[in-house]
py3Dmol code that shows the C-alpha trace and the ligand (Angstrom):
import py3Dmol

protein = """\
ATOM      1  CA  UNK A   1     102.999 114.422  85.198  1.00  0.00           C
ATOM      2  CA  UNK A   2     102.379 110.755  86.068  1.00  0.00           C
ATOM      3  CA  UNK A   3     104.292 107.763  84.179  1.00  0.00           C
ATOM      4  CA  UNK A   4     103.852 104.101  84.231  1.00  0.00           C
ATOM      5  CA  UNK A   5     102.994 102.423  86.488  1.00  0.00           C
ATOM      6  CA  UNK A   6     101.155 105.031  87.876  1.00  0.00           C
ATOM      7  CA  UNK A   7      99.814 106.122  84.481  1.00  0.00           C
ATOM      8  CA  UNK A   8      98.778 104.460  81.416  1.00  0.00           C
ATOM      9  CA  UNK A   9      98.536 106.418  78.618  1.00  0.00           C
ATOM     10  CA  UNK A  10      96.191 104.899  75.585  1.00  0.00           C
ATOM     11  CA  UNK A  11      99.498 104.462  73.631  1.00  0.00           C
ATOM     12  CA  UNK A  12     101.277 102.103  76.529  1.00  0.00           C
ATOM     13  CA  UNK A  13      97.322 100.302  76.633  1.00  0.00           C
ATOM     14  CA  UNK A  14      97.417  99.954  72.727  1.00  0.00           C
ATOM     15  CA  UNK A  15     100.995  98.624  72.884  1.00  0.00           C
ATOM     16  CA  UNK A  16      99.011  95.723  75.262  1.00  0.00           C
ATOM     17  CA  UNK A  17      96.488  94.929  72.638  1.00  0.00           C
ATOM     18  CA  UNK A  18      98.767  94.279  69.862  1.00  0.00           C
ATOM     19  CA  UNK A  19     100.769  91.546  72.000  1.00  0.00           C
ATOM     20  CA  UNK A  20      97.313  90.336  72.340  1.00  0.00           C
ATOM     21  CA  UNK A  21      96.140  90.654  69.048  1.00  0.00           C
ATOM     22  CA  UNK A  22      99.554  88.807  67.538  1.00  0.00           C
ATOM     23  CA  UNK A  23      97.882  85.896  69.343  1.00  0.00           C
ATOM     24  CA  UNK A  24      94.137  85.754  68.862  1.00  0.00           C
ATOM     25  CA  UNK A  25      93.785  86.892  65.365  1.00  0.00           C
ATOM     26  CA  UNK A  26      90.850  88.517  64.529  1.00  0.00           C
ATOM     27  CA  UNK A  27      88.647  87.279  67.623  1.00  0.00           C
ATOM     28  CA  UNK A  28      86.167  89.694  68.874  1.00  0.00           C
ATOM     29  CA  UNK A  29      85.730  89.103  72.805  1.00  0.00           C
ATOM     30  CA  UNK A  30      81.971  90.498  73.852  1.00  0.00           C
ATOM     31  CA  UNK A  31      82.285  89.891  77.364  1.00  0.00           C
ATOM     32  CA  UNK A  32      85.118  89.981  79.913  1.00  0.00           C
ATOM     33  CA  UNK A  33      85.141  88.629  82.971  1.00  0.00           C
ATOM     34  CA  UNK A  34      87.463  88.406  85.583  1.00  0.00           C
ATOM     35  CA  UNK A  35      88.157  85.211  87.982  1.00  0.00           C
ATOM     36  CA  UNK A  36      88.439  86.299  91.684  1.00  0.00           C
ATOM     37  CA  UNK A  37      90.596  83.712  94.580  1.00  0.00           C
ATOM     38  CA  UNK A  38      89.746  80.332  94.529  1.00  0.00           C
ATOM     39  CA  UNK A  39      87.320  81.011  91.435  1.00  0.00           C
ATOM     40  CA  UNK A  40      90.019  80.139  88.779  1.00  0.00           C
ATOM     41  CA  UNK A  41      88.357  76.761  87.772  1.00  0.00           C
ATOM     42  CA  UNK A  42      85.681  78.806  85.536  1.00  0.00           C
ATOM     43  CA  UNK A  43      87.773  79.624  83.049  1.00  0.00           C
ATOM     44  CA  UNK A  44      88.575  76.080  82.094  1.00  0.00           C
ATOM     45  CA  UNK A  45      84.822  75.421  81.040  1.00  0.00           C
ATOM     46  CA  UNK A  46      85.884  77.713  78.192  1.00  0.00           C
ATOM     47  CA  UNK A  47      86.688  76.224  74.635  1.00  0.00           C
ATOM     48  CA  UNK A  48      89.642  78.158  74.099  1.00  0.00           C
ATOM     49  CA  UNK A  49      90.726  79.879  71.012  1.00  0.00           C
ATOM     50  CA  UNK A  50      94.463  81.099  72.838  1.00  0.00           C
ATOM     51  CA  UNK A  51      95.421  81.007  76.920  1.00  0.00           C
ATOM     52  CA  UNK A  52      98.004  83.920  76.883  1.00  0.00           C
ATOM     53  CA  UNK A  53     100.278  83.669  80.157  1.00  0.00           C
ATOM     54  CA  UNK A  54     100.104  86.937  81.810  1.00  0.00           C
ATOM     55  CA  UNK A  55     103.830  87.427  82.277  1.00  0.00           C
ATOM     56  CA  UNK A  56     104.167  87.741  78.812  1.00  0.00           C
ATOM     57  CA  UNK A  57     102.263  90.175  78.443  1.00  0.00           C
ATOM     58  CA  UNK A  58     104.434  93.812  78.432  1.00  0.00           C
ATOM     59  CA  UNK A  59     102.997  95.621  81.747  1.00  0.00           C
ATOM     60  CA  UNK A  60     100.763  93.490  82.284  1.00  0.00           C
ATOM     61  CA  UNK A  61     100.197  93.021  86.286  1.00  0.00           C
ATOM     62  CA  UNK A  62     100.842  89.241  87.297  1.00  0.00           C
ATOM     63  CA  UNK A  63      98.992  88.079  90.464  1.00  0.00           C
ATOM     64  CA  UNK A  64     101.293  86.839  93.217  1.00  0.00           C
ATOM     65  CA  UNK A  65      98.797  85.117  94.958  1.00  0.00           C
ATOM     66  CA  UNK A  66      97.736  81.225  95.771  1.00  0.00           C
ATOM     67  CA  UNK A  67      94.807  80.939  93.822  1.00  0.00           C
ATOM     68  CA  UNK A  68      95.424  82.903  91.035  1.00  0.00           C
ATOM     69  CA  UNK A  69      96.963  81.236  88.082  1.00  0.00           C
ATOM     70  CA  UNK A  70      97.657  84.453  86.197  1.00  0.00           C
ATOM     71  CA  UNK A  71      96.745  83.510  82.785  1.00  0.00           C
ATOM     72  CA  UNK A  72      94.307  85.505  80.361  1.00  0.00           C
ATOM     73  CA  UNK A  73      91.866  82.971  78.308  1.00  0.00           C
ATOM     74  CA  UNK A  74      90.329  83.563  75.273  1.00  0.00           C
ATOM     75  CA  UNK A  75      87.612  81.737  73.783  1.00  0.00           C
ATOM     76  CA  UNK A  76      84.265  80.650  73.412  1.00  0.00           C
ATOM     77  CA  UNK A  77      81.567  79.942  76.500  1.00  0.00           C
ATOM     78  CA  UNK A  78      78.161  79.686  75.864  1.00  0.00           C
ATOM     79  CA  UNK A  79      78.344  80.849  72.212  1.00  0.00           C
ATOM     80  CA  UNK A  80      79.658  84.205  73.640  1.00  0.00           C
ATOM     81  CA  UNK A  81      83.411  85.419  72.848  1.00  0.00           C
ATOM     82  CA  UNK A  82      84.872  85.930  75.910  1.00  0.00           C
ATOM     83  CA  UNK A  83      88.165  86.995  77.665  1.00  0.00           C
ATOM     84  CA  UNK A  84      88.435  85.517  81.182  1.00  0.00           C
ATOM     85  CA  UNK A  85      91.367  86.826  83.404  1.00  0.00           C
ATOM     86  CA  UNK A  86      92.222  83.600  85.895  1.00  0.00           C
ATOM     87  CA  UNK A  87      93.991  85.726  88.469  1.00  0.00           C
ATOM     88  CA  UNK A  88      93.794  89.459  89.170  1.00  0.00           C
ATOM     89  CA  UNK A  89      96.274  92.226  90.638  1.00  0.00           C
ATOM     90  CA  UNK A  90      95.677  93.518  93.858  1.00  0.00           C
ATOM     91  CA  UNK A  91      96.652  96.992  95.085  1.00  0.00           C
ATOM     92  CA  UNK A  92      97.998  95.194  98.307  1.00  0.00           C
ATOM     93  CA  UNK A  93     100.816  93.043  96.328  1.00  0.00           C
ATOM     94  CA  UNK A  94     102.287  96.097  95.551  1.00  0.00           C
ATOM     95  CA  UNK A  95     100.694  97.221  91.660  1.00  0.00           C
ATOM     96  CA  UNK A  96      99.568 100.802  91.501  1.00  0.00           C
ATOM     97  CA  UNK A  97      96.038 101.917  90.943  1.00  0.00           C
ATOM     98  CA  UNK A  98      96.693 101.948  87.091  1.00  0.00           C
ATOM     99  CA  UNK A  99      98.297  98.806  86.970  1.00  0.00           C
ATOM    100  CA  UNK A 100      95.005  97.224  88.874  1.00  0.00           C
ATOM    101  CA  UNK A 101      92.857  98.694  86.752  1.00  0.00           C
ATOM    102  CA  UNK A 102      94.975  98.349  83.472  1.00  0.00           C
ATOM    103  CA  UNK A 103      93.313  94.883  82.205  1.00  0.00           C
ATOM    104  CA  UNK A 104      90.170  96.495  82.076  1.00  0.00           C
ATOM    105  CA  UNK A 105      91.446  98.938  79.768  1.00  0.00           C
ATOM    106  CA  UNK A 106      92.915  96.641  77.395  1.00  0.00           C
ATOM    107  CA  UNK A 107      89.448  94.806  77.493  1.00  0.00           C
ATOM    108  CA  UNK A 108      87.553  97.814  76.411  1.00  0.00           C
ATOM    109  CA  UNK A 109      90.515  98.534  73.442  1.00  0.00           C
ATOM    110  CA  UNK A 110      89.751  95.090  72.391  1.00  0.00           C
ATOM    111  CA  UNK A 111      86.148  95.859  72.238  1.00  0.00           C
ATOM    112  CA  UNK A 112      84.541  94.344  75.145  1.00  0.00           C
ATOM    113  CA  UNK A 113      80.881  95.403  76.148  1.00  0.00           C
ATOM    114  CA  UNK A 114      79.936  94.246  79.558  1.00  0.00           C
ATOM    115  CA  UNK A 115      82.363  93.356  82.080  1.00  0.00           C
ATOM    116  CA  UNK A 116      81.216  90.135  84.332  1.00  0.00           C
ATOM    117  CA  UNK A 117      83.471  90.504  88.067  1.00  0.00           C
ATOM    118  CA  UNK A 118      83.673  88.376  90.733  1.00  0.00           C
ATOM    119  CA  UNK A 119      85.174  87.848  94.095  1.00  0.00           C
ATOM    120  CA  UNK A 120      85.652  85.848  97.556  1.00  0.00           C
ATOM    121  CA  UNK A 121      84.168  88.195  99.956  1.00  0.00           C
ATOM    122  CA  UNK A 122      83.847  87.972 103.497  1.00  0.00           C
ATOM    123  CA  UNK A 123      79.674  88.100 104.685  1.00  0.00           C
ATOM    124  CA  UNK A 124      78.916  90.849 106.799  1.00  0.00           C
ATOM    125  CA  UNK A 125      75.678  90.659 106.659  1.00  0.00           C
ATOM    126  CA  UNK A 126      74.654  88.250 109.199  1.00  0.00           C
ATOM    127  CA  UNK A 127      71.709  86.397 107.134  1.00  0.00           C
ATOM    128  CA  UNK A 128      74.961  85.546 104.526  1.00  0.00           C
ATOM    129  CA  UNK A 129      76.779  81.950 104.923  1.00  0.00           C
ATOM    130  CA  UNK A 130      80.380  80.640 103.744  1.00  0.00           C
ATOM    131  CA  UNK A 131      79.265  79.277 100.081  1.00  0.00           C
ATOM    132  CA  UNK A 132      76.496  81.266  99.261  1.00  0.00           C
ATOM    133  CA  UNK A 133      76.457  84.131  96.126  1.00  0.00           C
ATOM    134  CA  UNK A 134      76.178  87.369  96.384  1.00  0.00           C
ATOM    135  CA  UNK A 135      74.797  89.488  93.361  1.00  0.00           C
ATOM    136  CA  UNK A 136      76.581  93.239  93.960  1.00  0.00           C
ATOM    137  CA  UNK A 137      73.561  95.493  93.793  1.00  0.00           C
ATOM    138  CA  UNK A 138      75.911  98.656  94.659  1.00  0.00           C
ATOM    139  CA  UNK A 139      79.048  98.978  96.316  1.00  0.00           C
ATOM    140  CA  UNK A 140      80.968 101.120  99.023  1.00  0.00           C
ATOM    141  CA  UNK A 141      84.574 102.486  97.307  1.00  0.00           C
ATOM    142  CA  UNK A 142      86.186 103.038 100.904  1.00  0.00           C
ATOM    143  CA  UNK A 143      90.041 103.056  99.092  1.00  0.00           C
ATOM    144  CA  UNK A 144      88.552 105.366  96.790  1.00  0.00           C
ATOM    145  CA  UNK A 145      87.393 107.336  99.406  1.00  0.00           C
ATOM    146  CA  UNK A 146      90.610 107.372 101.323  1.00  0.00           C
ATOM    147  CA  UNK A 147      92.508 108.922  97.793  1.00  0.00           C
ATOM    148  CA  UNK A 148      92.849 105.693  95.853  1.00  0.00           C
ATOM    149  CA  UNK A 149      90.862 106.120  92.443  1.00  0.00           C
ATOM    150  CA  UNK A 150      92.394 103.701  89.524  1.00  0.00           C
ATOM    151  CA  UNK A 151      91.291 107.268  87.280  1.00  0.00           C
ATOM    152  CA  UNK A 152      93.811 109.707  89.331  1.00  0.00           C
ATOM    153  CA  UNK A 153      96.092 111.419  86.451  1.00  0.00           C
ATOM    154  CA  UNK A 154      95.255 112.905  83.076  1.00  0.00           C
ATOM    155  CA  UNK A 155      91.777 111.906  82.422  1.00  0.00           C
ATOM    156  CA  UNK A 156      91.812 109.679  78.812  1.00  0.00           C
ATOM    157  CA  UNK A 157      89.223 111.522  76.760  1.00  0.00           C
ATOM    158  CA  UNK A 158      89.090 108.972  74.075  1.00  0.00           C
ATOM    159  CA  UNK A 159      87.345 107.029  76.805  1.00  0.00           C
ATOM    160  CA  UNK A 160      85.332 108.389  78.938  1.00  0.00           C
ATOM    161  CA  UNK A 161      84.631 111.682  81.265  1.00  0.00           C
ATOM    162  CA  UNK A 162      86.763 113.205  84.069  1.00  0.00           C
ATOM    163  CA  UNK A 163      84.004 112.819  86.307  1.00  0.00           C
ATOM    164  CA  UNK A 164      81.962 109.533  85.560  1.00  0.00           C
ATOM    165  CA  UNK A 165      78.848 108.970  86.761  1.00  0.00           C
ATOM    166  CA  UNK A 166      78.619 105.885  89.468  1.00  0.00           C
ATOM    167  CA  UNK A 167      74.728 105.901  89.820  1.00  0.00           C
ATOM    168  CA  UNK A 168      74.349 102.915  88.368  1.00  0.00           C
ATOM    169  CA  UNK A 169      77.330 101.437  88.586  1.00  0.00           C
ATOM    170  CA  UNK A 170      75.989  97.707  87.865  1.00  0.00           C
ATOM    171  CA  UNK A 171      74.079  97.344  84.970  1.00  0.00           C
ATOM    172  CA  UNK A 172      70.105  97.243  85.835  1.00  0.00           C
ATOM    173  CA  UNK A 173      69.304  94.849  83.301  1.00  0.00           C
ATOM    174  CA  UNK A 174      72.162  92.653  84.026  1.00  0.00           C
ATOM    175  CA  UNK A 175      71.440  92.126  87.154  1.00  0.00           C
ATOM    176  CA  UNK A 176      67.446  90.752  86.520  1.00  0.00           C
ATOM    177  CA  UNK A 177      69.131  88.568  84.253  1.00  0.00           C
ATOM    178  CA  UNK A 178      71.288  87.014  86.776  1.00  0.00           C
ATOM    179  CA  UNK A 179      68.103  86.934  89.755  1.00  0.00           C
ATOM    180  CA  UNK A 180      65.787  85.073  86.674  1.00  0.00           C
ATOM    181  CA  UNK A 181      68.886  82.427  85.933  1.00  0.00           C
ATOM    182  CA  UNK A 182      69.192  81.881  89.729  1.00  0.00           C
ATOM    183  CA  UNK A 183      65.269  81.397  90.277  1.00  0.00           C
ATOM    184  CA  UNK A 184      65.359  79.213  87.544  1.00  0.00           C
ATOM    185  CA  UNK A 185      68.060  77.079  88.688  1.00  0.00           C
ATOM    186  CA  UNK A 186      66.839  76.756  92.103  1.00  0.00           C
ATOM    187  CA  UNK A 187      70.275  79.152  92.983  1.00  0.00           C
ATOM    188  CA  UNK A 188      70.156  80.765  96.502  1.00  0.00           C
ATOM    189  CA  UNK A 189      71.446  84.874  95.066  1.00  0.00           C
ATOM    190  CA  UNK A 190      71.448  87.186  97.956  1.00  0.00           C
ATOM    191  CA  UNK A 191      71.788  90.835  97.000  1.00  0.00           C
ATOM    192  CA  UNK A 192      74.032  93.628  98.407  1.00  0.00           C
ATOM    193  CA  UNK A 193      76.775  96.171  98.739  1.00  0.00           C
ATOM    194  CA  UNK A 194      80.427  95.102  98.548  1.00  0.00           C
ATOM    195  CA  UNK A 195      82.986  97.544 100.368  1.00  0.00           C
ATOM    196  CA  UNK A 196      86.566  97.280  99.174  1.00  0.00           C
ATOM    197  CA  UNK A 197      89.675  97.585 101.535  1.00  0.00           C
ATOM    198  CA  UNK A 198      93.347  97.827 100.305  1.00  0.00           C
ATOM    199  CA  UNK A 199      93.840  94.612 102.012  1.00  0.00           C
ATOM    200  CA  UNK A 200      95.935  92.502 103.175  1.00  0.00           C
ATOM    201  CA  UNK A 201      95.385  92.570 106.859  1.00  0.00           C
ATOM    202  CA  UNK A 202      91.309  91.028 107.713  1.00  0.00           C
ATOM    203  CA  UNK A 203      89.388  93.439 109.410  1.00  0.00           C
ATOM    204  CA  UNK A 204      88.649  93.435 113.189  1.00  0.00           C
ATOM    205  CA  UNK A 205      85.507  93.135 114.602  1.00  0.00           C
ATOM    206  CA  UNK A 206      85.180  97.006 114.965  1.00  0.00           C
ATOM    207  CA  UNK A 207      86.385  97.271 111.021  1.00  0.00           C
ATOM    208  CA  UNK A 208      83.435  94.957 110.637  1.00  0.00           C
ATOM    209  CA  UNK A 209      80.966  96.318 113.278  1.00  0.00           C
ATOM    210  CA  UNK A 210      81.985  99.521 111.255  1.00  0.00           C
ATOM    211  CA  UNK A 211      81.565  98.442 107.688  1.00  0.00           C
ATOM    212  CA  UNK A 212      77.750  97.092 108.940  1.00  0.00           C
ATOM    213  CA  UNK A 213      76.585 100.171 110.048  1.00  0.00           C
ATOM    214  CA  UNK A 214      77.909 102.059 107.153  1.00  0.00           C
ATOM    215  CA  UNK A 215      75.414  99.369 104.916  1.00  0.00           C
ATOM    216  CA  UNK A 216      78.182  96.577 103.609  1.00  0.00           C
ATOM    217  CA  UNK A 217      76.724  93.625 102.884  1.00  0.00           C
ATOM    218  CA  UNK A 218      80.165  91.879 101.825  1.00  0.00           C
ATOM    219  CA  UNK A 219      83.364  92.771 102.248  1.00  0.00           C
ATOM    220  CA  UNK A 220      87.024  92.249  99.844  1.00  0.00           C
ATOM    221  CA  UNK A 221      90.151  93.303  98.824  1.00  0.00           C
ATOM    222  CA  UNK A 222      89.330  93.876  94.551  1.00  0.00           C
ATOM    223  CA  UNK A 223      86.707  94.829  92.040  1.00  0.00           C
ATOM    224  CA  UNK A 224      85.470  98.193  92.831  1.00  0.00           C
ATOM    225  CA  UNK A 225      88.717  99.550  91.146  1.00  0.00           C
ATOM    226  CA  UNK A 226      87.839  97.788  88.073  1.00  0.00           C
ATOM    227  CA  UNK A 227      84.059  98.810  87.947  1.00  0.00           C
ATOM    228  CA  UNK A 228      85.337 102.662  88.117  1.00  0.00           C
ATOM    229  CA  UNK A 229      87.540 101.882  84.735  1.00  0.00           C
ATOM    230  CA  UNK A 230      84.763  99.611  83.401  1.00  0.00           C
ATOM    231  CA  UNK A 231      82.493 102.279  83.984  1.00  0.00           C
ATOM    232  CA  UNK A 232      84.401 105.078  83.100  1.00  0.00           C
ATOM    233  CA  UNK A 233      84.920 103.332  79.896  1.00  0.00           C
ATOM    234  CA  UNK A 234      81.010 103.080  79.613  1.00  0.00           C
ATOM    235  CA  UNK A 235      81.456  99.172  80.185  1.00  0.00           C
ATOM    236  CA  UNK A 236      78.402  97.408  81.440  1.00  0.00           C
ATOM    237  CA  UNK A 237      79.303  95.395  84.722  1.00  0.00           C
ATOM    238  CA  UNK A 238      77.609  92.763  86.306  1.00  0.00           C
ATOM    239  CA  UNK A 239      79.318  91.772  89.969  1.00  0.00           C
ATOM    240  CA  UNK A 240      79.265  88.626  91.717  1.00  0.00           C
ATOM    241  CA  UNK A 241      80.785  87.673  95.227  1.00  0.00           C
ATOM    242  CA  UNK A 242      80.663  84.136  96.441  1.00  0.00           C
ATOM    243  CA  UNK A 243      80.688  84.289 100.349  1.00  0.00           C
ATOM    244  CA  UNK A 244      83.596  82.489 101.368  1.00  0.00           C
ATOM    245  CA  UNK A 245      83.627  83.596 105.335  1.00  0.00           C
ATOM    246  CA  UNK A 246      81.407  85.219 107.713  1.00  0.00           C
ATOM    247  CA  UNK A 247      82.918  88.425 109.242  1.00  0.00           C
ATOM    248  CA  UNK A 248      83.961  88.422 112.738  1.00  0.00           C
ATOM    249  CA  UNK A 249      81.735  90.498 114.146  1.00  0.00           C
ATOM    250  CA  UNK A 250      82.919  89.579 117.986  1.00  0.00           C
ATOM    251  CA  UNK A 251      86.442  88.592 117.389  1.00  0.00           C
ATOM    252  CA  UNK A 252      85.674  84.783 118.150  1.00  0.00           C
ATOM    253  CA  UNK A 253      86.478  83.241 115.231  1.00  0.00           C
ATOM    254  CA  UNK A 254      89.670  83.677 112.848  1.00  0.00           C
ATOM    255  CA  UNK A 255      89.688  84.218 109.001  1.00  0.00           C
ATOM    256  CA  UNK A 256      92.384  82.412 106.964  1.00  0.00           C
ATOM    257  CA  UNK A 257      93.196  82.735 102.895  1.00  0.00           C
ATOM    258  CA  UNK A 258      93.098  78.618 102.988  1.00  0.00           C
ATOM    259  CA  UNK A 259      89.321  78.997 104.303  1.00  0.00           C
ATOM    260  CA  UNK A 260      88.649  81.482 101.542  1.00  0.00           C
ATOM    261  CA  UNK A 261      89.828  78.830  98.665  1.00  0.00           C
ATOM    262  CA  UNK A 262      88.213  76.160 100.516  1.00  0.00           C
ATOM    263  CA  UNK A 263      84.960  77.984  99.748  1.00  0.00           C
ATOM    264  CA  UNK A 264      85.517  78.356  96.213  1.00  0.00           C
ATOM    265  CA  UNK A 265      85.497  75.351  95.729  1.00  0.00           C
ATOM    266  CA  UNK A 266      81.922  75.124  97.096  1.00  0.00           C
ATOM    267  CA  UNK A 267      81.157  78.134  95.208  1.00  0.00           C
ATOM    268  CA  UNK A 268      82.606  77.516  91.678  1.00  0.00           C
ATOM    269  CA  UNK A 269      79.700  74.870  90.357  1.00  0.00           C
ATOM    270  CA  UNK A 270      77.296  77.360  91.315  1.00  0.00           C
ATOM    271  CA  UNK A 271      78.895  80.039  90.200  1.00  0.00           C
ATOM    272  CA  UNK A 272      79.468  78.196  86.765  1.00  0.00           C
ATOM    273  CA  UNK A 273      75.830  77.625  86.540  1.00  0.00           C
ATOM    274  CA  UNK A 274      74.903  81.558  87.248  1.00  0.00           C
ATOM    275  CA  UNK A 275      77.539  82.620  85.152  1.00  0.00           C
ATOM    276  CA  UNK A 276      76.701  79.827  81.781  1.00  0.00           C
ATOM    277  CA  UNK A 277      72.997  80.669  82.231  1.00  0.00           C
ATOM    278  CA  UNK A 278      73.728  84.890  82.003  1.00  0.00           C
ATOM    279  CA  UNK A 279      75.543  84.095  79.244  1.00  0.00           C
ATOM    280  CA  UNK A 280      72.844  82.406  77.137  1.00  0.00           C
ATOM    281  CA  UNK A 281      70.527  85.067  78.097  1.00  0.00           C
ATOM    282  CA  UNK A 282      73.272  87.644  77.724  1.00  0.00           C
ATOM    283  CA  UNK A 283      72.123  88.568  74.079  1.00  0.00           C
ATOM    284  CA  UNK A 284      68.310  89.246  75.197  1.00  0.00           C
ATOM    285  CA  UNK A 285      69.389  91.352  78.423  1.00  0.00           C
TER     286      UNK A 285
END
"""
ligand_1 = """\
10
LIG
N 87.628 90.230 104.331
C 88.232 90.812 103.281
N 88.434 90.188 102.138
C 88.017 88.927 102.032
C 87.373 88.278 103.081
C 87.179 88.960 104.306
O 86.624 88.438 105.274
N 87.066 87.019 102.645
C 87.508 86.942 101.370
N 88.077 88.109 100.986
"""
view = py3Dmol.view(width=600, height=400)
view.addModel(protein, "pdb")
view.setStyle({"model": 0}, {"cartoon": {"style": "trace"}})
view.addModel(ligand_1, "xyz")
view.setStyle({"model": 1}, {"stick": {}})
view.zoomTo()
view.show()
């Protein structure tokens, strides 16, 4: 039998949304979305209704790294309730599987519909540039594939199947939606497949030359364990990566975490503008 933290039963996730719900009343988040490094800014543009700081929150898993301010925000953006996480857990800092994928869960006991993600990402796709967005189309689960699935343990009936279906892991519809707000906006969206790696090394160029022949378009260190809960959950996901660095195919160039925050800074006012104009056509999609 597995305990916490490398099982969350729906009693331990309940226990979650009662801290939560002491503090935001009866507000119904619709959306969640969840801030990846250097992306934290987003969640400011928010008129809050309570910021809840994630260390006081029982089990909750508090980021340890720069760029993540570790702080869950509820409020209005858009005229859409929303729940923004500004800072996730990743399974390299040390958190388990369950404990990476455990905010998720307590968004879909608070009701949340659609789950918006997004990341730094490295480009491996050469047509890809530091700054650009990347709308995730599909994605490669390489930890998953090595044995690390956030649903390993007693599978939680009350929300979703032992074996989920990942054929459509990011929501169809969602996804138009994001390509018409880009056109619109005069946005550059490339699409693709992200590959998650446990992290925290970079890859080397043959990790790289690897992950390109395999068909990644981007690669990162989060988010595919939170689509499998999302989806599990029957959560509707929409993924974005903003290209912070472009992989090292030929080992002549170096990739640093500073370089990946310096990019999100380029890539937070467009990112804001994706994300605001999805949101007012959230309702239609
Ligand atoms: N590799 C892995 N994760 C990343 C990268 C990268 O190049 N850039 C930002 N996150």
């Amino acid at each position: 039998m597995l305990h916490k933290p490398d099982f969350f039963t729906l009693e331990d996730i309940d226990a979650i949304v009662q801290v939560l719900r002491q503090q935001i009343g009866t507000f119904q988040p619709r959306l969640g979305l969840i801030l990846g490094s250097g992306l934290g800014a987003l969640a400011d543009e928010a008129e809050a209704v309570a910021v809840v700081p994630a260390h006081e929150i029982p089990d909750w898993p508090v980021s340890t790294v720069p760029g993540h301010a570790g702080r869950l925000v509820f409020g209005m953006l858009e005229a859409q309730p929303v729940m923004i996480l500004q800072g996730r857990a990743h399974y390299y800092e040390g958190y388990t599987m369950a404990q990476v994928g455990l905010p998720v869960r307590v968004m879909q006991r608070l009701g949340i519909e659609t789950l918006i993600v997004t990341n730094a990402a490295g480009a491996v796709n050469p047509d890809f540039n530091p700054g650009d967005l990347m709308l995730i189309t599909d994605h490669l689960n390489l930890i998953g594939m090595g044995g690390l699935n956030p649903l390993r343990g007693p599978n939680l009936d009350a929300l979703g199947p032992r074996f989920p279906d990942m054929s459509q892991a990011y929501d169809r519809a969602l996804q138009g939606l994001a390509r018409q707000v880009a056109r619109e906006a005069g946005l550059l969206l490339h699409s693709g497949v992200y590959a998650s790696l446990a992290g925290p090394s970079f890859e080397t160029p043959a990790d790289l030359r690897f992950l390109r022949v395999v068909g990644a378009d981007a690669v990162g260190m989060s988010t595919v364990p939170e689509v499998i809960v999302a989806r599990h959950g029957g959560t509707r996901v929409l993924g974005i990566s903003g290209i912070s660095n472009k992989a090292n195919l030929d080992g002549s160039t170096v990739t640093t975490h500073e370089e990946v925050l310096a990019a999100g800074q380029v890539i937070v006012p467009k990112l804001l503008t994706l994300l605001r104009g999805v949101l007012r056509g959230y309702s239609q999609a």
